[in-house]
Every structure is written in C-alpha cells, then in structure tokens.
C-alpha positions in Angstrom: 61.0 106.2 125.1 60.6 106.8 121.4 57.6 109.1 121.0 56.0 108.5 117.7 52.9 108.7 116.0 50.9 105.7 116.0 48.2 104.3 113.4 45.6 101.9 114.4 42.7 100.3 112.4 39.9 99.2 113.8 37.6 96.4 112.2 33.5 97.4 112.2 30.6 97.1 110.5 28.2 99.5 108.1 27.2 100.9 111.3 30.2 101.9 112.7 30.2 98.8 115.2 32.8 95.7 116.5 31.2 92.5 115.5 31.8 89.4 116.9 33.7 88.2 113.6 36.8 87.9 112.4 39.0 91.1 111.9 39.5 90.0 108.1 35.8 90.0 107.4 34.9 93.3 108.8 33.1 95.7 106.8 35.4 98.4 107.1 38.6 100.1 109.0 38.7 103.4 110.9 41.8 104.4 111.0 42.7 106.6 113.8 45.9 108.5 115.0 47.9 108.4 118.7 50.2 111.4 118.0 50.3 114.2 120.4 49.0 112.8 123.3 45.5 112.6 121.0 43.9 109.6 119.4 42.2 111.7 115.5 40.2 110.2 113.5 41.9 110.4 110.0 39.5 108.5 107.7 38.7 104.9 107.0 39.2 102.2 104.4 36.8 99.9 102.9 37.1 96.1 102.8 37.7 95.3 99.2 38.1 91.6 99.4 35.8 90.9 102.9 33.9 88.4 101.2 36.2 86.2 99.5 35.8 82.6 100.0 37.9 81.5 102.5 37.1 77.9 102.6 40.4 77.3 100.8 43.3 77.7 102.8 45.7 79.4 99.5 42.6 82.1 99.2 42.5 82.5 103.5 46.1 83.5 103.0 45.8 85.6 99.9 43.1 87.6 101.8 45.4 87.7 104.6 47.8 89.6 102.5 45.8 91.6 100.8 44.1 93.3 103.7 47.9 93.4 105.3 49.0 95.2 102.1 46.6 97.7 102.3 46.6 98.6 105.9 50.3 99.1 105.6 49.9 101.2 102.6 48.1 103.3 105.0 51.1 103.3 108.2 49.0 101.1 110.0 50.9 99.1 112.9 47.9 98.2 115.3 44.9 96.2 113.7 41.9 96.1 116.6 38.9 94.1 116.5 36.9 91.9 118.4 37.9 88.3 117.0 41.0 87.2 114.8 41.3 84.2 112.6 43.7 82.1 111.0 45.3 84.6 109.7 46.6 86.1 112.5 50.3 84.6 112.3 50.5 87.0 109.1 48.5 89.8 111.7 51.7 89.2 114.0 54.5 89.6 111.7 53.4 93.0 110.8 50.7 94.6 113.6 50.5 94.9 116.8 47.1 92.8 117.3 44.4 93.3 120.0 41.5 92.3 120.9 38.3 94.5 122.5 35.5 93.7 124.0 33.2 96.7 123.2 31.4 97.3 119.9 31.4 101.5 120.3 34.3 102.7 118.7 33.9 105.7 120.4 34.1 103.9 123.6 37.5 101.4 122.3 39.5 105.1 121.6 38.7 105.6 125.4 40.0 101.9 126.4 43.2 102.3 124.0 44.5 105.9 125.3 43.8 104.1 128.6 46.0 101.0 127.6 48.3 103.2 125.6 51.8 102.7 127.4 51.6 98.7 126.4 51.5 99.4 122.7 53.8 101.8 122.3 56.4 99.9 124.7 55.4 96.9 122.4 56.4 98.8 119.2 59.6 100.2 120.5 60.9 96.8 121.6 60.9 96.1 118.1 59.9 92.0 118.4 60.2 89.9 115.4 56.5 88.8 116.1 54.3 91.1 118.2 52.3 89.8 120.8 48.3 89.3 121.0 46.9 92.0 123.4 43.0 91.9 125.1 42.2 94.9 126.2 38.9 94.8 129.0 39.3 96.3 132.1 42.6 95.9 132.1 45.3 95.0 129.4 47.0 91.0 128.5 49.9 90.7 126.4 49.8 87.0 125.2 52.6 85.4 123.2 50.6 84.1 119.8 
C-alpha cells in the first residue's frame, strides 16, 4: 500500500464544534495531518464565502468551487463534516467525503485514526468519483 501523508478538513463552528449544517456553511476548517502513523493539527482556514446566498443554484455551485479551490490549495483530499449538500457531486470529484456523527473534534481525530485503513485504501484505488463514507461506530462506504 502507498503510504502517504494525508490532509483532512474538518467543517466546525466559532467554537471549535460539528454542527448539524452543511459542510459548505461551516464557520471554519481544521486542517489536520495523517502522516507517520499521527493525525497533527497544522492550522485551519476560515470560510471566506460561508454566507453567500445560495438560493440560486449558479451561486450554490460557485460556492462549491470556491471552498473546493481553497481546500486544494491547501492538499486537502478528505473534507469531514456532519451534513453535505448539493454540492457534494463537486465534493466527490475531488475529496474523499465523510460524514461524523460527533461534534468534538478532538473526539472525530480518535474515530478517523480508528477508521483510517478505509480512506487511505479509498485514495490509493484512485476512483474517478470517491465514495461517501459515515463514520459511527463503525465505517459505510456509500456510492454517491
């Protein structure tokens, strides 16, 4: 198996939290590291564009981008959050995308290095799409 370093973001709020909203509209991203065997913290990213009107379906996609452009600025390949909209057939072209159901995100590095094995063998099949992941107690690859 390819080893390789591994960038995920995960979507919270001001207070360092997983809402129950959409990944797009999250305040901000950690971004956070599997290399080594370790999941590190390396810094986060504000939401520049989380409130734009989405009611429009030109703007949901535009925001779609955006936040895709800047996450993979950053070597981001797993986008985790508790929801994900519309948008998430953009999500799936690019990221690997899963779903918690936790709002710690202390507590969601403990489920991911748990749950590990699936992403990475998901990003070293190389897929043209990635598939959805939910990640509980256990872990569900879903076809999108």
């Amino acid at each position: 198996m390819n080893k390789r370093s591994i960038k995920f973001a995960m979507a919270i709020d001001d207070n360092g939290l997983f809402q129950s909203k959409y990944f797009g509209n999250a305040d901000k991203y950690l971004i956070y590291e599997w290399k080594n065997n370790e999941m590190v913290y390396t810094g986060d990213a504000d939401n520049p564009i989380k409130s734009v009107d989405e009611e429009q379906e030109f703007a949901m996609q535009k925001k779609g981008h955006a936040i895709a452009g800047l996450l993979k600025s950053k070597g981001v390949k797993v986008l985790v959050a508790k929801m994900f909209g519309k948008n998430i057939h953009i999500v799936k072209q690019n990221f690997i995308p899963v779903i918690i159901y936790i709002k710690e995100s202390d507590e969601a590095v403990s489920v991911i290095k748990r749950h590990i094995k699936w992403i990475e063998d998901e990003l070293n099949n190389s897929p043209a799409e990635y598939k959805l992941f939910h990640l509980k107690h256990g872990a569900l690859k879903m076809i999108i």
